[in-house]
C-alpha positions in Angstrom: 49.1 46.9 48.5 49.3 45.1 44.8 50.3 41.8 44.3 51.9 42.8 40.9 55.1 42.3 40.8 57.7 45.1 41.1 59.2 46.4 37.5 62.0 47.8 37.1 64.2 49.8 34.4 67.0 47.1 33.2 70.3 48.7 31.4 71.2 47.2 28.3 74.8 47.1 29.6 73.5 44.8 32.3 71.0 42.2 30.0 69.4 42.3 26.8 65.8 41.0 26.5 64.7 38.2 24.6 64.7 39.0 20.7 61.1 40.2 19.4 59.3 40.5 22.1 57.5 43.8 23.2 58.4 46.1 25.8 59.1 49.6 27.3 62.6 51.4 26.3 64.3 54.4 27.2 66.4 55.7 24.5 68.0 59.0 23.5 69.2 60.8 26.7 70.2 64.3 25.5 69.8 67.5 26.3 66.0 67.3 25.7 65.5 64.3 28.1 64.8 60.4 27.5 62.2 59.3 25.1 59.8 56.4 26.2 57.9 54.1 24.1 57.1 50.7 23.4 59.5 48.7 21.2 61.4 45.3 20.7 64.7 44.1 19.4 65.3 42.1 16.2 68.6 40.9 15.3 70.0 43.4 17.3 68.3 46.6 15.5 65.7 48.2 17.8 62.2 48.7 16.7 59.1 51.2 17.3 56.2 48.5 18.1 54.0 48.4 15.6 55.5 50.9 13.7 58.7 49.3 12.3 60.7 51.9 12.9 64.3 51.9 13.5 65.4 53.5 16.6 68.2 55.0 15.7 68.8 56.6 19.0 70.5 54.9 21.4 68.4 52.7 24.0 69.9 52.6 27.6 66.8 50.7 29.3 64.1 48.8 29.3 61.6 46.7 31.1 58.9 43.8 30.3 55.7 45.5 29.3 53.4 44.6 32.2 50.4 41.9 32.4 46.6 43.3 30.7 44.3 44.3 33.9 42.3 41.8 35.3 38.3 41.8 33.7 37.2 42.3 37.0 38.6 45.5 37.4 36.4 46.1 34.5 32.8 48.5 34.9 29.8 48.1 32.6 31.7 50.5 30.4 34.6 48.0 29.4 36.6 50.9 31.3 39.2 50.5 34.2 37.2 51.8 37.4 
């Protein structure tokens, strides 16, 4: 079992993160699906990450991105084994 701690989708009805700083969002639910991608909020306009996009869809969720792996999980390669 992993000692990371469990993440979860959080609705923007219930909580709105902290302004700025990165995470996952789920935005546009329609008819094609929900759209996932890495984002923030800035006075209340949501952004692509790195991008500076608008979203203009709307965003129902999202979640703190999670912590980098650890180094040690890290082969010769510099890639995750």
């Amino acid at each position: 079992m992993s000692d990371a701690p469990e993440r979860i989708w959080i609705s923007v009805k219930d909580r709105l993160p902290n302004e700025v700083n990165p995470m996952i969002l789920i935005y546009s639910e329609d008819e094609f699906g929900s759209y996932i991608n890495k984002g923030y909020l800035s006075l209340n306009t949501w952004y692509l990450a790195g991008q500076g996009l608008i979203v203009k869809e709307k965003v129902t969720h999202w979640m703190p991105l999670p912590d980098k792996p650890d180094k040690q999980l890290e082969g010769e390669s510099g890639l995750l084994k």
